[in-house]
Structure formats: C-alpha cells, structure tokens
OpenMM code with the backbone's topology and positions (N, CA, C; nanometers):
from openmm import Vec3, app, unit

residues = "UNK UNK UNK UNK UNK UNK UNK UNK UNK UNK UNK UNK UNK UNK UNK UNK UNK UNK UNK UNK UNK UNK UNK UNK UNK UNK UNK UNK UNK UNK UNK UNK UNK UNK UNK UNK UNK UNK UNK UNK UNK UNK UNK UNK UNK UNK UNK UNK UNK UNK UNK UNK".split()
positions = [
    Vec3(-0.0609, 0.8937, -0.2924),
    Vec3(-0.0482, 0.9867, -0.1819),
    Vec3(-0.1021, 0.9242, -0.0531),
    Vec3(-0.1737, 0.8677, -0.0378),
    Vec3(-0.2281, 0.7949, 0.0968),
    Vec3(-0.1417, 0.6734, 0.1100),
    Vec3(-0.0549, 0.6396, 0.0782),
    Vec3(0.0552, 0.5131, 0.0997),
    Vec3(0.1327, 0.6326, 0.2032),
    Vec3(0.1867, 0.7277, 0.1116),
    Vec3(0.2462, 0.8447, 0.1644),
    Vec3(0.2566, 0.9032, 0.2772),
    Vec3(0.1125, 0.9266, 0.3257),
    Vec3(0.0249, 1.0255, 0.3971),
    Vec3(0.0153, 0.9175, 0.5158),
    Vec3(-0.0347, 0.7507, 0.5451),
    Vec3(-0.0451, 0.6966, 0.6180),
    Vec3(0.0752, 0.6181, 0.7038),
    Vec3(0.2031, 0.6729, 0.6190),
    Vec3(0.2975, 0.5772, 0.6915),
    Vec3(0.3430, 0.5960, 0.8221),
    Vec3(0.3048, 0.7450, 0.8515),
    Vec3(0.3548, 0.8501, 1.0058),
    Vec3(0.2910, 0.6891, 1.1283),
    Vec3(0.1567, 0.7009, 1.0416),
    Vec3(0.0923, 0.6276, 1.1322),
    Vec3(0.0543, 0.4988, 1.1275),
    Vec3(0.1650, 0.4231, 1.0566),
    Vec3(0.1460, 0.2443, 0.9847),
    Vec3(0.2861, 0.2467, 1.0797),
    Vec3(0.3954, 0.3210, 1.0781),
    Vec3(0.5083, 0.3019, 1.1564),
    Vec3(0.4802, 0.3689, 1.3220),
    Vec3(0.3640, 0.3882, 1.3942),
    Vec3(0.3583, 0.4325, 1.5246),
    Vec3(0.4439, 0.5485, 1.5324),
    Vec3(0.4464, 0.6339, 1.4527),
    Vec3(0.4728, 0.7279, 1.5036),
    Vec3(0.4094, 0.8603, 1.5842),
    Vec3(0.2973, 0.8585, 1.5062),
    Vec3(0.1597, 0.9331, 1.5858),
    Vec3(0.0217, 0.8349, 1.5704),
    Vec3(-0.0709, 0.8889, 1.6250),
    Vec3(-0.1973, 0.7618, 1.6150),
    Vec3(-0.2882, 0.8238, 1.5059),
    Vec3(-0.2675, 0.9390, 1.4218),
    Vec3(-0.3523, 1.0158, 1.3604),
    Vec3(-0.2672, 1.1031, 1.2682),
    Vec3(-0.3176, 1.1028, 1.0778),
    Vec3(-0.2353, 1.1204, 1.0236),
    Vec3(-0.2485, 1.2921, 1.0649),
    Vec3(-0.3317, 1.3511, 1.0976),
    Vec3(-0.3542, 1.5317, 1.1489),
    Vec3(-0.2169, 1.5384, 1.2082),
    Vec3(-0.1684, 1.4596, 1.3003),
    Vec3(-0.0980, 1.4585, 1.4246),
    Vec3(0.0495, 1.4656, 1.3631),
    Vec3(0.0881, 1.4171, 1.2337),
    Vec3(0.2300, 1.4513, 1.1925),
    Vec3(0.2337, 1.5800, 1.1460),
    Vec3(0.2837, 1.6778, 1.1703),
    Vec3(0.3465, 1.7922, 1.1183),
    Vec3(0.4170, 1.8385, 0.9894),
    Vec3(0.5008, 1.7187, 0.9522),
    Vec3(0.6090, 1.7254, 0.8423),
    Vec3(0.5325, 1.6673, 0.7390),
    Vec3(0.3955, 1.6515, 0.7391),
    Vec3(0.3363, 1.5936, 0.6139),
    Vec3(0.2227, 1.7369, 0.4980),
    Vec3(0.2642, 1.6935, 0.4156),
    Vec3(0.1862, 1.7439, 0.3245),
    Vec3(-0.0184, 1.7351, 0.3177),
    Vec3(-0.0409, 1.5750, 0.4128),
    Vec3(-0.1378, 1.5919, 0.4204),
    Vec3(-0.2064, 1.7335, 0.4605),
    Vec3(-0.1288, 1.8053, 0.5663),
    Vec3(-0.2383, 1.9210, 0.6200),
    Vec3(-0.2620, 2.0183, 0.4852),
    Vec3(-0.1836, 2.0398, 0.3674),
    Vec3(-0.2181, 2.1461, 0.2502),
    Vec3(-0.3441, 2.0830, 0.1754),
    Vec3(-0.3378, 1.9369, 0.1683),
    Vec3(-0.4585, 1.8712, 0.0937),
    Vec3(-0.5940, 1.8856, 0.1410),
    Vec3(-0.5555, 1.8940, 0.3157),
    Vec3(-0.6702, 1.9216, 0.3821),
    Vec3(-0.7455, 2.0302, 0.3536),
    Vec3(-0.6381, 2.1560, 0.3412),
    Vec3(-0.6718, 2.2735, 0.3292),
    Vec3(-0.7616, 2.2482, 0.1567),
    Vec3(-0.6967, 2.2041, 0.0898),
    Vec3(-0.7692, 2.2553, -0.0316),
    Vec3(-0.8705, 2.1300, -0.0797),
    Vec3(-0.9094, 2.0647, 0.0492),
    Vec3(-1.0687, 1.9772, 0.0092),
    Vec3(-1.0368, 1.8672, -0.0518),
    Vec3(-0.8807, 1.8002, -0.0379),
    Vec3(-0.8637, 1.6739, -0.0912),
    Vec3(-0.8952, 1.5607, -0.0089),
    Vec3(-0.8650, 1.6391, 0.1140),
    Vec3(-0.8812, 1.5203, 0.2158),
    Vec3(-0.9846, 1.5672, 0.3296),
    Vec3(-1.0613, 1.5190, 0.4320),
    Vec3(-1.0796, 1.5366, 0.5046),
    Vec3(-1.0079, 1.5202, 0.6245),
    Vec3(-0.9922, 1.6240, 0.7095),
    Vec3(-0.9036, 1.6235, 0.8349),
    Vec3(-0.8868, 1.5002, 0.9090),
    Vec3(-1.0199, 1.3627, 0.9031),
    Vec3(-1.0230, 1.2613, 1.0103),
    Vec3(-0.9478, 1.1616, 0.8889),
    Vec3(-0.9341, 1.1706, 0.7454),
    Vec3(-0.9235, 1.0882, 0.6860),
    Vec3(-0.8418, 0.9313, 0.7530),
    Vec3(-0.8725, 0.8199, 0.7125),
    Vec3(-0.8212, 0.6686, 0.7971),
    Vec3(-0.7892, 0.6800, 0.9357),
    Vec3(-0.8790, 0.7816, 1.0234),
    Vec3(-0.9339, 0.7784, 1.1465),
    Vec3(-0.9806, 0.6131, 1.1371),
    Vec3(-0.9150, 0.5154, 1.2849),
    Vec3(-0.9975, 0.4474, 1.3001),
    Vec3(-1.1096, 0.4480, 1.3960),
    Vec3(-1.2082, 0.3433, 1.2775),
    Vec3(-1.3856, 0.3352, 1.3340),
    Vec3(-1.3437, 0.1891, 1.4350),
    Vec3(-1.3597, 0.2081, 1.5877),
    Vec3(-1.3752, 0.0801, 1.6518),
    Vec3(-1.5557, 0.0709, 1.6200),
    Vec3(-1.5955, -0.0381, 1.6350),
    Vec3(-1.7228, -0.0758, 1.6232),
    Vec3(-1.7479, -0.2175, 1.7218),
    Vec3(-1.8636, -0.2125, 1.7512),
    Vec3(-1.9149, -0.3070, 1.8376),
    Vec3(-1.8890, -0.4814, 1.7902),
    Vec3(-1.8692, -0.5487, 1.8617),
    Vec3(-1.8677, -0.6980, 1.7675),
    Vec3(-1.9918, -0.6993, 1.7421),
    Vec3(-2.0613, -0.7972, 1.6108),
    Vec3(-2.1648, -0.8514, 1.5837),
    Vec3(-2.1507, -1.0361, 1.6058),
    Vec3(-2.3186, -1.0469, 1.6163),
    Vec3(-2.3107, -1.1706, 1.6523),
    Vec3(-2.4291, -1.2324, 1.4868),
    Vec3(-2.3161, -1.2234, 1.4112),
    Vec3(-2.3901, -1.2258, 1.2836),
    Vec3(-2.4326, -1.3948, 1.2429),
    Vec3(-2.5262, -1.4376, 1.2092),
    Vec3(-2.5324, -1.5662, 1.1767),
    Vec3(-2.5762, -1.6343, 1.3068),
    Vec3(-2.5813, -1.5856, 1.4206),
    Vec3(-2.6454, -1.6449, 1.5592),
    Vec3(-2.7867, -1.6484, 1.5891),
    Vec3(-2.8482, -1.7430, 1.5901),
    Vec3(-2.9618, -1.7730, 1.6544),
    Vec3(-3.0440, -1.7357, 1.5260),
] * unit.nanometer
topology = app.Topology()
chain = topology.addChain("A")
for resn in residues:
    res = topology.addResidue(resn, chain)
    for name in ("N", "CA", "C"):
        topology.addAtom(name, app.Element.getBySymbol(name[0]), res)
C-alpha cells in the first residue's frame, strides 16, 4: 500500500500524499493506519560529520 499511496507524489503530481483526493490513503488515515504527514519530507541541516 505505500508503493500505492506514494506514487501521486513520486510522479509530481501533488507534493503531499494528504493532497491527492482519489486516494484511499485518507480512509487509512481515518482508521489509525497511517498518519496524516506520513513520507512528509524532513529537510534537515547539512552536517559537517568527520570534520575537525
């Protein structure tokens, strides 16, 4: 189901799987399978790992 659920937004169609309409994700949401942000992306800071 998440191959499924992520393709709206692997093919640019919206930036957020919430954001497609025609998906089944929103019923899973409803019944606690998924969380609403589910493969929300996390930007994060660069690290300067291994420096100095």
């Amino acid at each position: 189901m998440d191959y499924l659920h992520y393709n709206p937004v692997k093919h640019q169609l919206v930036k957020q799987i919430k954001d497609w309409p025609y998906s089944t994700f929103h019923r899973y949401v409803k019944q606690g399978v998924y969380d609403e942000n589910w493969a929300v992306e996390v930007l994060l800071e660069p690290c300067d790992f291994g420096d100095g």
